[in-house]
Residue, then its C-alpha position, 0 to 999 in steps of 0.5 A: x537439376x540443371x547441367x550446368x548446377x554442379x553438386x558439392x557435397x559435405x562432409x561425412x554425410x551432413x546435407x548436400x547443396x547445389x550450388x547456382x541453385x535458388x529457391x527464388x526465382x533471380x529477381x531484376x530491378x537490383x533491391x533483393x526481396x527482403x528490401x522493398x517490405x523495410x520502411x523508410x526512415x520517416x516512417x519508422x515508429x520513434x524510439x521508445x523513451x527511456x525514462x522511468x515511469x514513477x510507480x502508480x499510486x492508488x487513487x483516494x477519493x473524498x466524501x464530498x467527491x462520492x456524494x457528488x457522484x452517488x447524486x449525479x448517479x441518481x439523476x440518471x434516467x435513461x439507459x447508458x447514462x450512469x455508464x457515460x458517467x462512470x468513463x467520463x470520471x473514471x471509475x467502475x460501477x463497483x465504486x458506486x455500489x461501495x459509496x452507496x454501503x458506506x452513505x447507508x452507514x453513516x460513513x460518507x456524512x461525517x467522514x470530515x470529523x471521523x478520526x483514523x483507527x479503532x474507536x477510544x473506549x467510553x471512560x467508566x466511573x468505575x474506572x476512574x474511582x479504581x485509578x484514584x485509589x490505586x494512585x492513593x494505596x501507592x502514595x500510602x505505602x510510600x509513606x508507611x516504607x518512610x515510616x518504617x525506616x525512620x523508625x528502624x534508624x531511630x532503633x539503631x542510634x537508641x541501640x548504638x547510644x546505649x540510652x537509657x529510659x527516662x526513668x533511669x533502667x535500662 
């Protein structure tokens, strides 16, 4: 420490300082060392845009698209050329294994006419011939419950009237 450096100390025994003592050399020039790293404002990196970006949607493909690139992958004899084509559309050497199951599966042939969603059941003759008479045994009771009431509105009026039988007891 210097004799001109005069000792300041702090209270109830926090740190002691100098002061007029620098840890840095004093600098000429008038820019303090921290200044000459900042750069200038043309070369500063522009500020980030503030817009939202929309949310990623997960790619589909065609079977017409698959098929061209299971062909195009096919034709490829030298080394690096199926991994040319993979970067040139995008896409990772798990799609091609995938296409090739499904190509192999029938899948990718007829995906135009394929419907969505689990297969219809084959009609069974037993089945329509067990619809038929069901829709028969319904229309039946129907008929017999009609019956039935007309008869029991015909036992009452005979009831309420007090008729007699044609041959004249009662």
């Amino acid at each position: 420490m210097s004799a001109s450096a005069v000792q300041e100390v702090a209270p109830a025994g926090g740190p002691q300082r100098s002061v007029g003592e620098r840890s840095e050399p004093e600098r000429s020039g008038g820019t303090p060392a921290g200044a000459a790293a900042l750069p200038s404002p043309a070369e500063r990196a522009p500020a980030p845009d503030p817009e939202v970006v929309p949310k990623a949607r997960r790619r589909t493909f065609t079977a017409e698209y698959k098929l061209r690139i299971m062909r195009e992958a096919r034709a490829c004899t030298k080394p690096g050329q199926i991994g040319a084509l993979l970067r040139r559309e995008g896409l990772y050497s798990s799609h091609l294994s995938e296409w090739g199951r499904l190509r192999d599966k029938g899948f990718l042939a007829t995906a135009a006419e394929r419907r969505r969603g689990r297969p219809a059941k084959p009609a069974d003759p037993s089945a329509k011939r067990l619809a038929e008479l069901e829709r028969e045994n319904l229309r039946l009771s129907e008929k017999l419950r009609k019956a039935e009431l007309i008869i029991d509105v015909q036992k009452k009026v005979q009831a309420l009237l007090n008729l007699q039988d044609p041959d004249g007891t009662k």
